[in-house]
N, C-alpha and C positions, 0 to 999 in steps of 0.2 A: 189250139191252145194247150200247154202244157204246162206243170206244174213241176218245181225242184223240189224235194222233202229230203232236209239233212239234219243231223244231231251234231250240237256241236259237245257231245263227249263220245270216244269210242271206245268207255269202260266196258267189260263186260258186265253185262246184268244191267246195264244201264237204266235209268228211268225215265233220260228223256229219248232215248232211242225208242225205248216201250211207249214214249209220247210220238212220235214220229212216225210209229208205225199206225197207230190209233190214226193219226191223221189220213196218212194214206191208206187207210181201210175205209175212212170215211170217203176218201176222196173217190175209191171206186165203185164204195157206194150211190156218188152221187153222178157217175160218169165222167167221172174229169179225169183227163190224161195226166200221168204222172208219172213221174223218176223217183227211186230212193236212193240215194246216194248216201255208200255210208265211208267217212274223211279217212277209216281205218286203210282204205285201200289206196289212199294215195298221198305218202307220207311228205312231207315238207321240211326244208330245211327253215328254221328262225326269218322271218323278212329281213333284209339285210341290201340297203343299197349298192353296198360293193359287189354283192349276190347278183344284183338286176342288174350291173353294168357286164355281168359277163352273159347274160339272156336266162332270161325264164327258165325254171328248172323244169322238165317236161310233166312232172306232175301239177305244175301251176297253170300251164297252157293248157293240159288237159280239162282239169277244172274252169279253166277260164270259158273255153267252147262248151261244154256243160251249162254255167249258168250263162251262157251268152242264146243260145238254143233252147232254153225255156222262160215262158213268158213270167213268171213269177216263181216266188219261192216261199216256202214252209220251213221254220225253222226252231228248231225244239232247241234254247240256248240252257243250259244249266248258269247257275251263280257261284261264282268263286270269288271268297271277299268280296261279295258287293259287286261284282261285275261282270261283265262278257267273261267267257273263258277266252283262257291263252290262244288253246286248237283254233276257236272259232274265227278270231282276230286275225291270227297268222296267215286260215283261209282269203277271210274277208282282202285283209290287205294284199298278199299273194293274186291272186284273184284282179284285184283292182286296177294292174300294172299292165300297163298298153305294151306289146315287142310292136314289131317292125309293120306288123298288118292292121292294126285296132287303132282305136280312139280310149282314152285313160278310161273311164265308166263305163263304155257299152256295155259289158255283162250286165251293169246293174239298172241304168236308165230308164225311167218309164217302166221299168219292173213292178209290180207285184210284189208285197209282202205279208204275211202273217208269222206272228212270235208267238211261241208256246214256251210256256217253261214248269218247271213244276222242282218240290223240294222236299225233305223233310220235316220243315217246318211251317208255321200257318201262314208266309209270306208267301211264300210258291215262287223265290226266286225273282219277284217283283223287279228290284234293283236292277237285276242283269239287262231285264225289257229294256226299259230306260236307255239305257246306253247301247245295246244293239239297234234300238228305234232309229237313235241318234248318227251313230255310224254309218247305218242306210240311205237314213234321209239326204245325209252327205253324201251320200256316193250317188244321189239319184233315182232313189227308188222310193215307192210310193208306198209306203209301212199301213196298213188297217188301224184303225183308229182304236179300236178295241183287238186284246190278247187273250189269250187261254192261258190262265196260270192254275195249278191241279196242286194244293195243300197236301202237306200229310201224305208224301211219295208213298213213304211203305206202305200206307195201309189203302192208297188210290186201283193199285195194278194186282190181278189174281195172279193166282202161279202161274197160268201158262202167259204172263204181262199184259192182260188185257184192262184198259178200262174200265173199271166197274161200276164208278157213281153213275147216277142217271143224270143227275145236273150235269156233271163234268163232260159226261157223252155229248149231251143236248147245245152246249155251250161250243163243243168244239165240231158239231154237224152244222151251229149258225154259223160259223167263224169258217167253217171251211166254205159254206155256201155264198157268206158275204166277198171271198176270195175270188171264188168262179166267177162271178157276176162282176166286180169290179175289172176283175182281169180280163173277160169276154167284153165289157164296155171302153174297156182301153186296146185291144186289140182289133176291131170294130171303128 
């Protein structure tokens, strides 16, 4: 069993990158196999149907065997007006697109999900969940019932970007454990 942990910003200084790593610090904490994958390395063109009529851009294939090769995923989404980001979308739907060997959703199918998000205000990005929830559920994947959302970015992450509340830690050690377990009972 393996686990994907992506951000969907690849600002520098990021905070949900700093959320994404917090995850997969827990997740090795708790021995679960994991990927970090960060979207900064594998740039994308816009979705674009006249794009897909001439084949997958090989950075989309690559992504696509990535979340096809692990059993769930971690996803730290930030909020931009109220929603998914662009990046994160772009992947998602990029991603979703069957070539010549797949089926349209394999990557996402009976997957595994948990959302994280976090902000500078005391919503923590709420909104975005919502809609990445919904996105997934659509594409087939089995979203956690409960998220990690971390209020009040700036003052969540120390200098060196670590987690510092103890609640916020404790929330996102259930949240990743409630992961393993669902995703070990669905792989099983």
């Amino acid at each position: 069993m393996s686990l994907l942990v992506l951000s969907g910003s690849v600002r520098r200084d990021s905070f949900h990158t700093k959320l994404a790593n917090a995850a997969a610090e827990e997740l090795g904490r708790q021995g679960q196999a994991h990927t970090v994958l960060n979207l900064a390395d594998f740039p994308l063109p816009l979705y674009d149907g006249d794009l897909e009529t001439q084949g997958l851009p090989a950075n989309a294939k690559h992504l696509r065997k990535l979340f096809a090769e692990h059993d769930g995923f971690v996803i730290a989404n930030p909020e931009y007006n109220g929603s998914i980001t662009p990046l994160l979308k772009n992947v998602l739907d990029w991603v979703s697109r069957k070539d010549a060997d797949s089926q349209q959703f394999e990557p996402y199918a009976g997957k595994t999900a948990l959302l994280l998000s976090t902000s500078p205000g005391s919503l923590a990005g709420q909104r975005a969940l919502r809609h990445t929830r919904e996105i997934l559920t659509s594409l087939g994947a089995i979203v956690l019932p409960q998220h990690v959302a971390v209020p009040v970015a700036h003052q969540a992450f120390s200098p060196e970007g670590k987690l510092t509340d103890a609640k916020q830690l404790q929330a996102l050690s259930t949240q990743v454990g409630e992961l393993g377990k669902l995703t070990a009972k669905l792989a099983a």
